[in-house]
ZADO-1210 file (C-alpha; in nm, 4 decimals, padded with zeros to 6 digits):
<atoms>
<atom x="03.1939" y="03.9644" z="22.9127" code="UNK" pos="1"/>
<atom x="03.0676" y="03.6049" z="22.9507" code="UNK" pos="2"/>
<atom x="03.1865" y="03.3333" z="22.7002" code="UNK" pos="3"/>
<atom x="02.9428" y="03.1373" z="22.5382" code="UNK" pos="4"/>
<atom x="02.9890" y="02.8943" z="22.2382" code="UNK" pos="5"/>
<atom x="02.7386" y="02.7914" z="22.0499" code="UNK" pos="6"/>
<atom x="02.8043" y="02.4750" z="21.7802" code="UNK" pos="7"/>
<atom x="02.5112" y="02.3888" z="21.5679" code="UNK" pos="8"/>
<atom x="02.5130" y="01.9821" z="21.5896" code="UNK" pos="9"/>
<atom x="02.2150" y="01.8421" z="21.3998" code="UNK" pos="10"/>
<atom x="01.9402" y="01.9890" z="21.1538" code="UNK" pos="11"/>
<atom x="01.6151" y="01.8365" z="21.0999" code="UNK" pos="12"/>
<atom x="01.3634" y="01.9358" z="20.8520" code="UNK" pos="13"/>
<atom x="00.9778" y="01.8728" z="20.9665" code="UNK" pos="14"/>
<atom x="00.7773" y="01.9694" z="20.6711" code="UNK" pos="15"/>
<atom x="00.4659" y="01.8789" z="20.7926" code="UNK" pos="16"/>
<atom x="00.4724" y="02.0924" z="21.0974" code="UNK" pos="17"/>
<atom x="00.6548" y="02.3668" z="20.9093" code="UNK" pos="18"/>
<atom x="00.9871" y="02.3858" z="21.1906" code="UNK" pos="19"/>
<atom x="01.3403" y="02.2426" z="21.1657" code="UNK" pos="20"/>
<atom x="01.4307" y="02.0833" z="21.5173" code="UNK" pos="21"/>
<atom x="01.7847" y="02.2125" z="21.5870" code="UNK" pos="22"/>
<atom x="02.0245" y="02.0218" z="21.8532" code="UNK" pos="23"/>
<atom x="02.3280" y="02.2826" z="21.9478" code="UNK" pos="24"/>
<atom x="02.6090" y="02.2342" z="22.1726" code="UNK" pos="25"/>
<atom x="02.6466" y="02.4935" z="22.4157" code="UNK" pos="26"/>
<atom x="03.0040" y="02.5572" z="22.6029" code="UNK" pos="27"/>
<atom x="03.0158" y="02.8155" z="22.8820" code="UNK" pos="28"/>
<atom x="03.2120" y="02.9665" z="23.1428" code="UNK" pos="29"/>
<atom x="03.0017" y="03.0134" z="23.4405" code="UNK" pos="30"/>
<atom x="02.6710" y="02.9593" z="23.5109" code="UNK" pos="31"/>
<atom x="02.4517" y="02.8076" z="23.2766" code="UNK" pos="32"/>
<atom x="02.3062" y="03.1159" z="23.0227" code="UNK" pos="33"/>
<atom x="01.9259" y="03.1847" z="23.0457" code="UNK" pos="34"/>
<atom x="01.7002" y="03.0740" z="22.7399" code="UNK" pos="35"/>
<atom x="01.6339" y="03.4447" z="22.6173" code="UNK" pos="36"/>
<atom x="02.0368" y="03.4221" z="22.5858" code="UNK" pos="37"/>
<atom x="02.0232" y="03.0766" z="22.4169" code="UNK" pos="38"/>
<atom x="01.7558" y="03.2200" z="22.1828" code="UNK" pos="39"/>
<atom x="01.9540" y="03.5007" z="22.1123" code="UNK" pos="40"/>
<atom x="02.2487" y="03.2899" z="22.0372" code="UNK" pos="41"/>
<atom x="02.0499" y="03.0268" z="21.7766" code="UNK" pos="42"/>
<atom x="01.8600" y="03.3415" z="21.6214" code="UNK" pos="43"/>
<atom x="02.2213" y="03.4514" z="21.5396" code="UNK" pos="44"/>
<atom x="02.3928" y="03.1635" z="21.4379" code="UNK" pos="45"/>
<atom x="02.0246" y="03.0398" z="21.2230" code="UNK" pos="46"/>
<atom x="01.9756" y="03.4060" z="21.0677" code="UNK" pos="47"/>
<atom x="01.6536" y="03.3726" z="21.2083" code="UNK" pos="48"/>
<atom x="01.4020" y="03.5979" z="21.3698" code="UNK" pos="49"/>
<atom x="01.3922" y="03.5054" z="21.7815" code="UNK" pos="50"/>
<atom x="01.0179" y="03.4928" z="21.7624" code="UNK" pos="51"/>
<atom x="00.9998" y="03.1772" z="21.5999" code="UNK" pos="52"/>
<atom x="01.2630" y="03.0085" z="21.7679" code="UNK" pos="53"/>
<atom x="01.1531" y="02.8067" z="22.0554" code="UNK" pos="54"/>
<atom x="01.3611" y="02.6052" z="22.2898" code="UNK" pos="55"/>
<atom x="01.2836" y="02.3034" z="22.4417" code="UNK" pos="56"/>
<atom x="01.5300" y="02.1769" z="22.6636" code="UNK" pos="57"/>
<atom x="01.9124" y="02.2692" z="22.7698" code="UNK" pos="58"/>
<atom x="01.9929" y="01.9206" z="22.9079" code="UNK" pos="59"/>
<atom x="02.3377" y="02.0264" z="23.1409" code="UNK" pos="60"/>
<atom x="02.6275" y="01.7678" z="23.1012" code="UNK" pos="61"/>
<atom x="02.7244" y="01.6791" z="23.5042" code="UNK" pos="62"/>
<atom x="03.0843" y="01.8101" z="23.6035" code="UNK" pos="63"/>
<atom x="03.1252" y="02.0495" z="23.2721" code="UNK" pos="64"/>
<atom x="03.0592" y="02.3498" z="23.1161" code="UNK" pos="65"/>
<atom x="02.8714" y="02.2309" z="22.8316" code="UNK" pos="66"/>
<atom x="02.4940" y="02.1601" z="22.7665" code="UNK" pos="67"/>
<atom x="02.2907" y="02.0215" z="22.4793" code="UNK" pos="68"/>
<atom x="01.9842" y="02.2488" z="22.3671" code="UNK" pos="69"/>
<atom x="01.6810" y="02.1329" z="22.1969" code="UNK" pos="70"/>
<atom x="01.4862" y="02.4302" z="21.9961" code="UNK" pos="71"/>
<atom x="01.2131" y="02.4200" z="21.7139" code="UNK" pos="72"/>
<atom x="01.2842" y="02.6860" z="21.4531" code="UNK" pos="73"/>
<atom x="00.9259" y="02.7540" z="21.2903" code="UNK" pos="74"/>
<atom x="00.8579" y="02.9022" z="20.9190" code="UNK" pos="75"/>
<atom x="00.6038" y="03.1521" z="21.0582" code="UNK" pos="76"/>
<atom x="00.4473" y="03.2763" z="21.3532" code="UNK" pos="77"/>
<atom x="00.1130" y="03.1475" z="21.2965" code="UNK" pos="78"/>
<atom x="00.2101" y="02.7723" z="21.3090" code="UNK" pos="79"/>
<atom x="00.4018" y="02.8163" z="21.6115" code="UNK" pos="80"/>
<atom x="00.1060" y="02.9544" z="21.8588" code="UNK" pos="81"/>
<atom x="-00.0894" y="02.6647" z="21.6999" code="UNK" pos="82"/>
<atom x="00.1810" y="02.4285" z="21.7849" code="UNK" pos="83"/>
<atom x="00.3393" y="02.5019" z="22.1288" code="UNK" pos="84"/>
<atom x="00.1714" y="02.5447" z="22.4741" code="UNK" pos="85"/>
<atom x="00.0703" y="02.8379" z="22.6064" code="UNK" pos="86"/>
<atom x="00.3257" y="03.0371" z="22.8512" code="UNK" pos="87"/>
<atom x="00.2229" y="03.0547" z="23.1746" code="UNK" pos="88"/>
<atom x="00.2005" y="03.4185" z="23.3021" code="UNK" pos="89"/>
<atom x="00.2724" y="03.5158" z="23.6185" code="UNK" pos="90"/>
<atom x="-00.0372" y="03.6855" z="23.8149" code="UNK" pos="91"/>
<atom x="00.0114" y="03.9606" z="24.0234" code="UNK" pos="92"/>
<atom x="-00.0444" y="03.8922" z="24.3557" code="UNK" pos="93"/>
<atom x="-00.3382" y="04.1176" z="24.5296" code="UNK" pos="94"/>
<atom x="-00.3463" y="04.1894" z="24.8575" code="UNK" pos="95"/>
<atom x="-00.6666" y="04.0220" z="25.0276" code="UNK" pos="96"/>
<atom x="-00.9177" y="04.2754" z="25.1367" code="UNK" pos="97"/>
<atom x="-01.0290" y="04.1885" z="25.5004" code="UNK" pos="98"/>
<atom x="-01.3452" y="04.0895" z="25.5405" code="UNK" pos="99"/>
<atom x="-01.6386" y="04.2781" z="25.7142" code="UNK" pos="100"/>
</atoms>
């Protein structure tokens, strides 16, 4: 089992765009944990669904295990698609018919 810590630093309230911005401290023991992981983590430690939980940066601290994470907590699901950029999806690549 991996270690991570996760330490809840700051809480900001943004009525007006109905989310909280959330700084966390993150401590690890290996490599640094994916964002569905860190999503997982905040949903857990917030009591709050994953879907509305975006993250915006893990900023890595040089020479340690730790990070800083940036995420946007958002009152419904609604406001978030109206607030954040699309996801880029990944297109299959076709293989190129040969021409004739």
């Amino acid at each position: 089992m991996i270690f991570v810590q996760l330490t809840i630093t700051k809480k900001k309230e943004e009525p007006l765009l109905s989310r909280t911005e959330i700084t966390a401290s993150l401590e690890f023991e290996k490599a640094t944990p994916p964002y569905a992981e860190v999503n997982a983590l905040l949903a857990e430690h917030l009591k709050a669904d994953e879907k509305l939980i975006v993250i915006r940066h893990v900023y890595n601290l040089f020479g340690a295990k730790k990070a800083e994470v940036t995420a946007y907590v958002y009152s419904d699901e609604a406001k978030k698609l109206f607030m954040e950029p699309k996801l880029k999806v990944k297109k299959e690549k076709k293989a190129k018919e040969p021409k004739k």
